[in-house]
C-alpha positions as CSV (number, residue, x, y, z in Angstrom):
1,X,-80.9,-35.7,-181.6
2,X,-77.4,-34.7,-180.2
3,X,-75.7,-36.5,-177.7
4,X,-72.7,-34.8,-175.4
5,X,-71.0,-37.0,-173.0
6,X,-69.5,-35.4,-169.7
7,X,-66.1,-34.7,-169.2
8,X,-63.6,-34.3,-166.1
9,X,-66.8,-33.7,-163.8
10,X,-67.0,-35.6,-160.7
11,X,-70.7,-37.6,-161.4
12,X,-70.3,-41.2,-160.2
13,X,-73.6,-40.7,-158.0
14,X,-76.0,-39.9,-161.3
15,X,-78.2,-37.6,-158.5
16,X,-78.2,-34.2,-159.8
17,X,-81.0,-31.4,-159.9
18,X,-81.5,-29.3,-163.0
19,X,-82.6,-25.4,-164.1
20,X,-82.1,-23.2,-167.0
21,X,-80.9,-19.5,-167.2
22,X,-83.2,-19.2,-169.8
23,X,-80.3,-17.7,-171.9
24,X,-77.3,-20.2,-172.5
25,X,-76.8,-22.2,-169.7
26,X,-78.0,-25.3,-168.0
27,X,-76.9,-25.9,-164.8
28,X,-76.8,-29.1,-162.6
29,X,-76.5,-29.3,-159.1
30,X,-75.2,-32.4,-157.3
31,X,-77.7,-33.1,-154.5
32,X,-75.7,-35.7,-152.4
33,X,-72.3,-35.8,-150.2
34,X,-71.1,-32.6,-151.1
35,X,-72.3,-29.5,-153.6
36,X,-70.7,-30.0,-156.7
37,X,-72.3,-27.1,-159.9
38,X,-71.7,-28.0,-163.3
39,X,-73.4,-25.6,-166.2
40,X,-74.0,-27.1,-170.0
41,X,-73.6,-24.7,-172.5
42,X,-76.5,-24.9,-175.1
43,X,-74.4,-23.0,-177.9
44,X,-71.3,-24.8,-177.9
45,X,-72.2,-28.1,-176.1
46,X,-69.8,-28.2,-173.3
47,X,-69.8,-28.6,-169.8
48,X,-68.3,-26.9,-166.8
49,X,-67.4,-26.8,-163.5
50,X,-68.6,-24.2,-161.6
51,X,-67.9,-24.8,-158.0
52,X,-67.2,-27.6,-155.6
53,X,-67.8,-27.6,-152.0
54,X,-64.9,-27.8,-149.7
55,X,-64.8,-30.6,-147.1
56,X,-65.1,-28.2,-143.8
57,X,-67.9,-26.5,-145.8
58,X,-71.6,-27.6,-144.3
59,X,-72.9,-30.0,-146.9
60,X,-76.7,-30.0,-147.0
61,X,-78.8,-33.2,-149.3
62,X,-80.5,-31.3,-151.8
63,X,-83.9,-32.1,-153.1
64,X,-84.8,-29.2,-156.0
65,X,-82.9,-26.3,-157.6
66,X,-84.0,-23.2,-159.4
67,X,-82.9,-20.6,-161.3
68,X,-83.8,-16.9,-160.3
69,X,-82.5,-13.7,-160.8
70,X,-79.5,-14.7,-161.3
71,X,-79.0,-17.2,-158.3
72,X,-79.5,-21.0,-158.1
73,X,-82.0,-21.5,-155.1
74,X,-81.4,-25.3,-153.3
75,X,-84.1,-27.0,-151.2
76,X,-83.0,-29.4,-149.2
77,X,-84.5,-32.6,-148.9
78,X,-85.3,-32.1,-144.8
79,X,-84.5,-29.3,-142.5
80,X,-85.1,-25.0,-143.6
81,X,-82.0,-24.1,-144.6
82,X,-82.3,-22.6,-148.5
83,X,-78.6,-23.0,-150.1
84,X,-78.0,-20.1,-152.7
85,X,-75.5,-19.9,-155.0
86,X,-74.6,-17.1,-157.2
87,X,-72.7,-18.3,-160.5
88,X,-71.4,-14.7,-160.8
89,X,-69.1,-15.0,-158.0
90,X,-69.5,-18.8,-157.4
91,X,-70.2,-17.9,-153.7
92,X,-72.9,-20.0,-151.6
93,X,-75.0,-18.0,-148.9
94,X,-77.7,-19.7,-146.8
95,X,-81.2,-18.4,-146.1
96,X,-84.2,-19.7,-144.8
97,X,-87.5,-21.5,-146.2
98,X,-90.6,-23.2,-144.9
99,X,-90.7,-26.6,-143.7
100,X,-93.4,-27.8,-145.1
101,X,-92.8,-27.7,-148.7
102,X,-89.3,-29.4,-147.9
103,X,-89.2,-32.8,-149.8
104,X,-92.4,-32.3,-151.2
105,X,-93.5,-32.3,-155.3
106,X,-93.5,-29.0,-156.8
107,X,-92.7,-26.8,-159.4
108,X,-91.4,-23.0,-160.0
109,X,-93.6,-20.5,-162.1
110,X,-89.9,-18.3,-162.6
111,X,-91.1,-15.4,-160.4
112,X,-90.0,-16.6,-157.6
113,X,-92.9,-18.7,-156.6
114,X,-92.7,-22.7,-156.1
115,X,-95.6,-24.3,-156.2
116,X,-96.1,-27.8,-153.8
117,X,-97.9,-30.7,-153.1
118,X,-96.2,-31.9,-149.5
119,X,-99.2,-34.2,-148.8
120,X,-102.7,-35.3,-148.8
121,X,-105.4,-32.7,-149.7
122,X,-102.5,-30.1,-149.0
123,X,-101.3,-27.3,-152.4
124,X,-99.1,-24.3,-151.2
125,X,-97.2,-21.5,-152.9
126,X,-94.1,-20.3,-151.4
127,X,-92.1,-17.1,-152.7
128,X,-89.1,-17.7,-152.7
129,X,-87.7,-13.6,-152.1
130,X,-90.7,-13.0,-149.2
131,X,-90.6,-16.1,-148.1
132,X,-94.8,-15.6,-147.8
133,X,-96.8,-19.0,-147.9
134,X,-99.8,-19.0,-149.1
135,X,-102.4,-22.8,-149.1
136,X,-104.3,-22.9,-151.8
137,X,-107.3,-24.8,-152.7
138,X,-106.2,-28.4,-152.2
139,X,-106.6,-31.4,-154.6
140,X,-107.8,-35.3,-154.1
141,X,-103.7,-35.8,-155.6
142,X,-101.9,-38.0,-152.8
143,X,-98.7,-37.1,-154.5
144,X,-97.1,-37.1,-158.2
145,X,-94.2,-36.8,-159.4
146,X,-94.3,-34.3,-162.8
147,X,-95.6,-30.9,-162.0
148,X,-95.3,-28.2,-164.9
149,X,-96.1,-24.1,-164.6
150,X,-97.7,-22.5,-168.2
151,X,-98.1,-19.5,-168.5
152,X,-100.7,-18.6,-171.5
153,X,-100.8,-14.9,-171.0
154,X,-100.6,-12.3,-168.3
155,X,-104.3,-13.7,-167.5
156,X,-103.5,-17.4,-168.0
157,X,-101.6,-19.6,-166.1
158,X,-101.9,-23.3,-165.0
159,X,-100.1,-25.9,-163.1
160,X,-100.4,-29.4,-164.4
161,X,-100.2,-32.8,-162.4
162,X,-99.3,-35.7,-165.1
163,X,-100.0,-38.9,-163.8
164,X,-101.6,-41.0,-166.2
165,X,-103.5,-44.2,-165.4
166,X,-102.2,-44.2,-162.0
167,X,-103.2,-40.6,-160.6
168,X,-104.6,-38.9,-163.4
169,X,-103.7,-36.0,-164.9
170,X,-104.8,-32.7,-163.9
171,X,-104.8,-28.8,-164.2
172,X,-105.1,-26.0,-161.5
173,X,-105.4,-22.2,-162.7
174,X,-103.6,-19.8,-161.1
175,X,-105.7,-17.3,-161.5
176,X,-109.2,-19.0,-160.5
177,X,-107.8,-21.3,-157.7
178,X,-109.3,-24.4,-159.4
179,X,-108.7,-27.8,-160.0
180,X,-110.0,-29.6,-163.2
181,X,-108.9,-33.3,-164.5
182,X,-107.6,-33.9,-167.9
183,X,-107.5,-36.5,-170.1
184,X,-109.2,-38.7,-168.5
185,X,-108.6,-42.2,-170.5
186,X,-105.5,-41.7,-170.2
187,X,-104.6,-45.2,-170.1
188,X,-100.1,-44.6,-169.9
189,X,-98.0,-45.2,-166.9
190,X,-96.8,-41.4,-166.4
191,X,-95.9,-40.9,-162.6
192,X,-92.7,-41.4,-162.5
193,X,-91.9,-39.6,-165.8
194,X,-91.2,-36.1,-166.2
195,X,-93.1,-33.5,-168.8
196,X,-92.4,-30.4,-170.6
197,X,-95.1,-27.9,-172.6
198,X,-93.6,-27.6,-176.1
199,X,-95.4,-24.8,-178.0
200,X,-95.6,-24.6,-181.8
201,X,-96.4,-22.9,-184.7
202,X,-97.9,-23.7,-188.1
């Protein structure tokens, strides 16, 4: 394992948000005060400073960010204004989303759709370009805090909950609209831990 300390970036705070390009770039977003972007470079190993927000600029809290078509998309953590900036030409433009899904857990399937969990017997997708919101067929989950998109194939995709002992762990497909559990002695303390699908060969 490599470590890579950060240099001459403003991070006293620790509160960031994080997305991939999916190319060579990893970008944080600072979610507090004011926006600060800062991208890591997976090839060399640096960091940058993209953009910092001015102080007469309208500072929003962020909660999430994503990566898109070549924009970052922030949610903020209350209120339905969508921050987006575009590393290109490090400009921030404003657009609107759904309150509901604000401050809620949820994940991004990378075409534009987030899916959430804002509450109790409550799933939603939300497109992120339409703007459409769609409820989906809800799950006994009160809340979690790890949500992963996989995407198998064209026909196969899932959303997994991983909560361990405390909440369980669980998988919906996309395409049926169904929840299942998973793993179900799972005895771990997962909730407050994030996940990643690693695929491998042999």
């Amino acid at each position: 394992m490599e470590t890579n300390q950060v240099k001459g970036i403003e991070y006293s705070d620790n509160v960031f948000t994080v997305c991939y390009d999916g190319g060579d770039y990893i970008y944080l977003v600072r979610k507090f005060k004011y926006m600060i972007i800062c991208r890591f470079n997976v090839l060399t190993l640096e960091f940058q400073e993209i953009y910092k927000s001015k102080p007469n600029d309208r500072n929003i809290k962020l909660f999430q960010s994503f990566f898109y078509k070549g924009l970052i998309y922030c949610l903020p953590v209350e209120g339905d204004t969508l921050q987006i900036f575009n590393p290109s030409d490090k400009k921030v433009t404003e657009s609107q989303c759904d309150k509901s899904i604000v401050n809620s857990d949820m994940c991004f399937d990378g075409n534009g759709n987030i899916y959430c969990i804002p509450g109790h017997n409550t799933f939603i997708r939300f497109n992120l370009e339409t703007k459409e919101k769609v409820n989906l067929k809800a799950s006994n989950i009160k809340y979690c805090f790890s949500m992963i998109h996989h995407k198998v194939s064209n026909e196969e995709s899932y959303i997994y909950v991983v909560g361990g002992v405390t909440i369980g762990n669980h998988r919906y497909s996309i395409e049926k609209d169904e929840w299942e559990p998973i793993f179900t002695n799972d005895e771990y303390l997962r909730e407050e831990f994030g996940s990643a699908i690693i695929s491998t060969t042999f």
